[in-house]
C-alpha positions in Angstrom: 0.0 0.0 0.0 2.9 1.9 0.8 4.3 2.0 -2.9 0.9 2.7 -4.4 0.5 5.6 -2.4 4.0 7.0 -2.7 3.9 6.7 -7.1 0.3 8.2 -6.8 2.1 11.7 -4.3 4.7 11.7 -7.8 2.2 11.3 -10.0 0.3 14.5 -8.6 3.6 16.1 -8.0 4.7 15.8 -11.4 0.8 17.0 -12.4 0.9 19.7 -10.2 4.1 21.4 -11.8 3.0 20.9 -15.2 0.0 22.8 -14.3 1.7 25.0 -12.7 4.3 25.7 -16.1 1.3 26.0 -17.8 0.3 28.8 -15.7 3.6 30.4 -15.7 3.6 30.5 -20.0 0.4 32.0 -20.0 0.8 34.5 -17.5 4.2 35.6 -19.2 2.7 35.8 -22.6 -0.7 37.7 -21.2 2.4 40.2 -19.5 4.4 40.5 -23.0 0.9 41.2 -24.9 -0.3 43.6 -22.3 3.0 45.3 -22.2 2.7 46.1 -26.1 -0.5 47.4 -26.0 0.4 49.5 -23.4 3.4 51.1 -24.9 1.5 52.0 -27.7 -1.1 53.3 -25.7 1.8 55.3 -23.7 3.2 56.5 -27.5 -0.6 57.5 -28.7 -0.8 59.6 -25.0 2.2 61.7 -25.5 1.5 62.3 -29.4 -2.0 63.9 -28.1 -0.6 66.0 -25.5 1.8 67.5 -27.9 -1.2 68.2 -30.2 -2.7 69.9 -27.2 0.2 71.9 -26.9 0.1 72.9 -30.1 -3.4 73.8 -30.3 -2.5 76.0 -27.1 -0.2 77.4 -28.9 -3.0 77.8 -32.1 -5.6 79.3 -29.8 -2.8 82.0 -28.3 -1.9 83.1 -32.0 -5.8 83.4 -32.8 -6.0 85.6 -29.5 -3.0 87.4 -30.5 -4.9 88.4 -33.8 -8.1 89.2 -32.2 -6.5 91.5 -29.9 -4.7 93.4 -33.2 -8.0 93.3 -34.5 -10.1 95.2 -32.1 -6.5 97.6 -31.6 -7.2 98.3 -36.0 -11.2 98.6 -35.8 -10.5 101.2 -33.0 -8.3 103.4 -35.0 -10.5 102.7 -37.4 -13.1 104.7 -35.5 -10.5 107.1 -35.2 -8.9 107.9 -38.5 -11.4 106.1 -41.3 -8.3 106.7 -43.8 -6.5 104.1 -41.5 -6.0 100.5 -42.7 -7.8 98.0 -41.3 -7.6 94.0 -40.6 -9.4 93.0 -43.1 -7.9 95.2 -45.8 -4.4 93.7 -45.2 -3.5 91.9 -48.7 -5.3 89.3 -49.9 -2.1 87.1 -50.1 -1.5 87.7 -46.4 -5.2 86.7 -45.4 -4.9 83.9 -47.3 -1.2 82.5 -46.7 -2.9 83.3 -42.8 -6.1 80.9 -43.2 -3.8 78.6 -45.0 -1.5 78.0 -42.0 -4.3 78.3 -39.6 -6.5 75.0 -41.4 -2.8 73.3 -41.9 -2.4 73.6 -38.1 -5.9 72.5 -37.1 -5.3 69.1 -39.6 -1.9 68.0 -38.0 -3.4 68.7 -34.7 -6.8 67.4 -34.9 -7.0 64.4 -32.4 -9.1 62.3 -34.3 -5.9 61.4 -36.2 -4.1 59.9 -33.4 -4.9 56.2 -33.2 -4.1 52.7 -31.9 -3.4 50.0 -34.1 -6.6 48.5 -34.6 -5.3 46.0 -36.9 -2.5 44.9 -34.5 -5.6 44.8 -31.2 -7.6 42.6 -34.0 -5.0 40.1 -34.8 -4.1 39.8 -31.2 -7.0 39.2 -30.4 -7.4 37.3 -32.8 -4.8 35.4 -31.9 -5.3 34.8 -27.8 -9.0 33.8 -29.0 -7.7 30.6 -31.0 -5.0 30.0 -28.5 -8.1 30.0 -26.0 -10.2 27.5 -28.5 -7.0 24.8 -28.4 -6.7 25.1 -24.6 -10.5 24.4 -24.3 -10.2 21.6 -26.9 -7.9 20.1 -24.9 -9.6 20.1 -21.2 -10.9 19.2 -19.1 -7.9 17.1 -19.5 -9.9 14.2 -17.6 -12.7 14.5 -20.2 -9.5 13.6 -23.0 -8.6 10.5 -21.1 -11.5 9.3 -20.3 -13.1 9.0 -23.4 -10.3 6.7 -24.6 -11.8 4.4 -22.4 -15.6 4.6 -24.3 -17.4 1.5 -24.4 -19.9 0.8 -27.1 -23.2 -0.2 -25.0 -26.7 -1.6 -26.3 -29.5 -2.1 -24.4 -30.6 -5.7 -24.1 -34.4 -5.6 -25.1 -35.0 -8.5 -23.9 -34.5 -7.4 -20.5 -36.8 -4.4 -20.2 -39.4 -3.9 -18.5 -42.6 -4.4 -20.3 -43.5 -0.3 -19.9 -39.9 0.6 -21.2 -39.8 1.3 -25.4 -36.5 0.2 -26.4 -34.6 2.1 -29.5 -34.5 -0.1 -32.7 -30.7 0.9 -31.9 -30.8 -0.2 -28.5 -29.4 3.2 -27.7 -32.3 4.4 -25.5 -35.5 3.5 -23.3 -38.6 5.3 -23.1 -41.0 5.0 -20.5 -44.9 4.3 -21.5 -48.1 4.1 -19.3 -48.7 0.8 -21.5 -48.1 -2.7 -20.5 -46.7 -4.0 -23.8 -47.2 -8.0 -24.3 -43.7 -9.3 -24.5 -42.4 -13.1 -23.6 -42.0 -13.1 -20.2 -38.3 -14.2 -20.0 -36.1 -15.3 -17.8 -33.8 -12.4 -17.8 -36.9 -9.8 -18.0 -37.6 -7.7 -15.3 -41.0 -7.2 -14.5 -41.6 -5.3 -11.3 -38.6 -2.4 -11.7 -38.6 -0.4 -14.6 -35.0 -1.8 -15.2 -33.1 -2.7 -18.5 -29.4 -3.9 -19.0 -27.0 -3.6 -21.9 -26.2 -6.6 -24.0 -22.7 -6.5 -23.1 -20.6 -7.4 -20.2 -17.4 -6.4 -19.7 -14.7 -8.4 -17.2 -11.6 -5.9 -17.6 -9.6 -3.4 -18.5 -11.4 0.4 -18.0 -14.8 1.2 -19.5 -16.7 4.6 -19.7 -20.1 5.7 -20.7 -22.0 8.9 -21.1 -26.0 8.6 -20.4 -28.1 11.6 -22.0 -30.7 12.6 -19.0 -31.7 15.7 -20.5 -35.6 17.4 -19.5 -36.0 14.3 -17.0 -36.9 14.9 -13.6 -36.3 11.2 -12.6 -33.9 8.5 -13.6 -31.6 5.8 -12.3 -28.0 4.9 -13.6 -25.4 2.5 -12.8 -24.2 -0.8 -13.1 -24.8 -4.5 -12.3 -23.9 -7.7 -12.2 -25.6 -10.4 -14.1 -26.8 -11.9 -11.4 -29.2 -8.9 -10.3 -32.3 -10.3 -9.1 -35.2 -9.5 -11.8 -38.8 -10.8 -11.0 -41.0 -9.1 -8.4 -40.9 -5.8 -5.9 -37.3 -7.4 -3.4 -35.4 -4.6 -2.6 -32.7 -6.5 -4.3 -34.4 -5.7 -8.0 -33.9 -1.9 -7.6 -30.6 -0.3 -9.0 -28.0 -0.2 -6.0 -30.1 -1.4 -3.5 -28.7 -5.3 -3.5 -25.1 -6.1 -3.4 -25.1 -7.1 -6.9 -25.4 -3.0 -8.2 -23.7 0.5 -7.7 -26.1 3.4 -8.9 -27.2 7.0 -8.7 -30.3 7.9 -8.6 -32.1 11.7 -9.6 -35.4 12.3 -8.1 -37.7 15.2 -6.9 -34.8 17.5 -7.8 -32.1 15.0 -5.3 -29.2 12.9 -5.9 -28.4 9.3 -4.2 -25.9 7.2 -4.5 -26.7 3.4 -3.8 -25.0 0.4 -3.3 -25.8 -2.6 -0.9 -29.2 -0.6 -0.2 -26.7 2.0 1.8 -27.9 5.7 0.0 -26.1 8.2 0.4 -27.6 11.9 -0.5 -25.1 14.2 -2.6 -25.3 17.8 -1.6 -26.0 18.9 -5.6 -28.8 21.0 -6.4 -28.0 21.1 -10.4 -29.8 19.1 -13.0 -27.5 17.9 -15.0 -27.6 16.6 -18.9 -24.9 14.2 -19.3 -23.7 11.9 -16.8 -20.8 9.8 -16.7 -20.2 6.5 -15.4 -16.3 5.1 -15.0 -15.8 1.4 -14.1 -12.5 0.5 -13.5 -11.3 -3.5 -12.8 -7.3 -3.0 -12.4 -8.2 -0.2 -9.7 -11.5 -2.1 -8.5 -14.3 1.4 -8.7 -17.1 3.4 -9.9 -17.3 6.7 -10.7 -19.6 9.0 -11.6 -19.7 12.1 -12.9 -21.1 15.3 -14.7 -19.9 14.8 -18.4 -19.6 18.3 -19.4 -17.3 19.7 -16.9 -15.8 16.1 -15.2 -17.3 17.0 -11.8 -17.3 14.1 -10.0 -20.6 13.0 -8.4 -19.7 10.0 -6.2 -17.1 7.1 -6.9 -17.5 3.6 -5.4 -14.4 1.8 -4.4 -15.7 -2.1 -4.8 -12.1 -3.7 -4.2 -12.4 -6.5 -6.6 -14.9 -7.1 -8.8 -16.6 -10.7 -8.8 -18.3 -10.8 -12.1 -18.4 -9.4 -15.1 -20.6 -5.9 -15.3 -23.3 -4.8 -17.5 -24.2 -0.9 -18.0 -28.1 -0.6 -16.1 -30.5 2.5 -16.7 -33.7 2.9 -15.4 -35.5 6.0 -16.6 -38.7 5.8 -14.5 -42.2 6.6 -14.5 -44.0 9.7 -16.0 -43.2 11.4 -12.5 -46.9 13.3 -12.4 -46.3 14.0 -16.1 -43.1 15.9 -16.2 -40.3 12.2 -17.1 -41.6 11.3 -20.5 -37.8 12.1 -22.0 -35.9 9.0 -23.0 -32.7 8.0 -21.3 -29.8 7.8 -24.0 -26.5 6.4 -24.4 -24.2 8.8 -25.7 -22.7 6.1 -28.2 -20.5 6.8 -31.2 -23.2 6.3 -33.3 -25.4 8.3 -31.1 -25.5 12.6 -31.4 -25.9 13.5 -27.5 -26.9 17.5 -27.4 
């Protein structure tokens, strides 16, 4: 026990620090990019306080002139024969408004700007450098779906009021007993079907589509799961033979060995995950989307081989008519 735990305290040392290079790049390059765009903004700051000044200086030369002006009209008043400010040459006036407009366009703030073509490709830029990061986490989410497992429902283990896909895919609750053989394997009190499969090693994971239902049961089981009549035993997690989780009335449970235990989540999920793993002898699940885990199992050593379970249960006053889907790779889960 002593060697597991010590490679697992290097396996999340050696985690850790990657995570925390990772970190370290990003907050460098988020420094370098910030750093650019605030020199520039530093250059385009300076250029428009020497326009300022200029324009001070602009405004200053007007004044100057209006102060001439009302010296010449006064004198005008005076002596009429006197020349006035607007009877200087025409030349003058006009060289005058020439350098007055030529001052106003090198000045004019407007024409100080950033580098919106730079600030688009950069963000350009971070934006598909943010796309590849998300592609690529949760990093969990990558790993685990290298262990997918292709799972059918068995039909001819349903209930008689569960519809089962043509697929196998997905079971549907309806308010009609259907007439089916009653088979061995069928179950006919719990509203309980199993895949087809089993699986006796390695690590298997499955995603179950729950979305719009208010009330489902997930997990998996042994073979040897009792199926005929109401025993505790039938029900998903309440028997030794199954590890589930169950939604209901808005509550998570997990179950196993008819032990529940309530998980403190108040979220209704879509997609839920279910890890089963023989080398490390456990159960997890989880929410799909973000890899939360829910509530793992830890069996020890499993006894027989195991079979995926869903039970998507009664209309639930109306509001549970959804079907409850495997996320196959056949299968489009939204």
């Amino acid at each position: 026990m002593l060697v597991t735990q010590r490679k697992s305290s290097v396996i999340r040392q050696n985690i850790i620090r990657k995570y925390e290079e990772i970190q370290a790049v990003l907050l460098e390059d988020m420094r370098i990019t910030l750093s650019h765009l605030e020199m520039e903004e530093r250059a385009a700051v300076t250029a428009l306080d020497g326009l300022m000044d200029r324009n001070c200086s602009l405004i200053q030369e007007i004044e100057q002139d209006l102060a001439r002006l009302t010296v010449v009209l006064d004198q005008k008043d005076k002596q009429p024969e006197t020349l006035s400010f607007f009877s200087y040459p025409a030349q003058q006036d006009t060289e005058r408004k020439d350098r007055v407009m030529d001052v106003l366009n090198r000045t004019d703030p407007s024409s100080v700007r950033l580098d919106e073509a730079k600030a688009d490709q950069m963000l350009s830029l971070t934006n598909s450098m943010l796309q590849l990061i998300r592609s690529q986490t949760p990093v969990t989410k990558k790993l685990l779906n290298s262990y997918s497992s292709e799972a059918l429902l068995d039909p001819e283990t349903a209930h008689p009021k569960l519809i089962i896909s043509p697929q196998g895919d997905s079971a549907t609750y309806t308010d009609t007993w259907q007439d089916l053989p009653d088979l061995p394997g069928r179950f006919d009190a719990t509203l309980n079907v199993i895949s087809a499969q089993g699986f006796s090693f390695g690590r298997h994971y499955w995603e179950i589509d729950v979305t719009g239902k208010t009330y489902w049961e997930l997990g998996i089981t042994y073979p040897t799961i009792p199926r005929k009549g109401n025993a505790e035993d039938c029900w998903l997690g309440r028997g030794t033979e199954s590890w589930c989780v169950e939604f209901f009335d808005g509550e998570y449970t997990a179950w196993h060995g008819g032990v529940p235990r309530q998980l403190p989540i108040a979220k209704q999920f879509c997609h839920i995950g279910i890890l089963c793993s023989f080398p490390a002898g456990f159960v997890m699940f989880l929410e799909a989307e973000s890899m939360t885990p829910l509530f793992s199992f830890c069996a020890g050593t499993f006894s027989d081989c195991l079979h995926l379970a869903l039970c998507p249960g009664h209309d639930h006053n109306g509001t549970n008519a959804k079907p409850i889907m495997i996320c196959n790779s056949h299968t489009t889960c939204q």
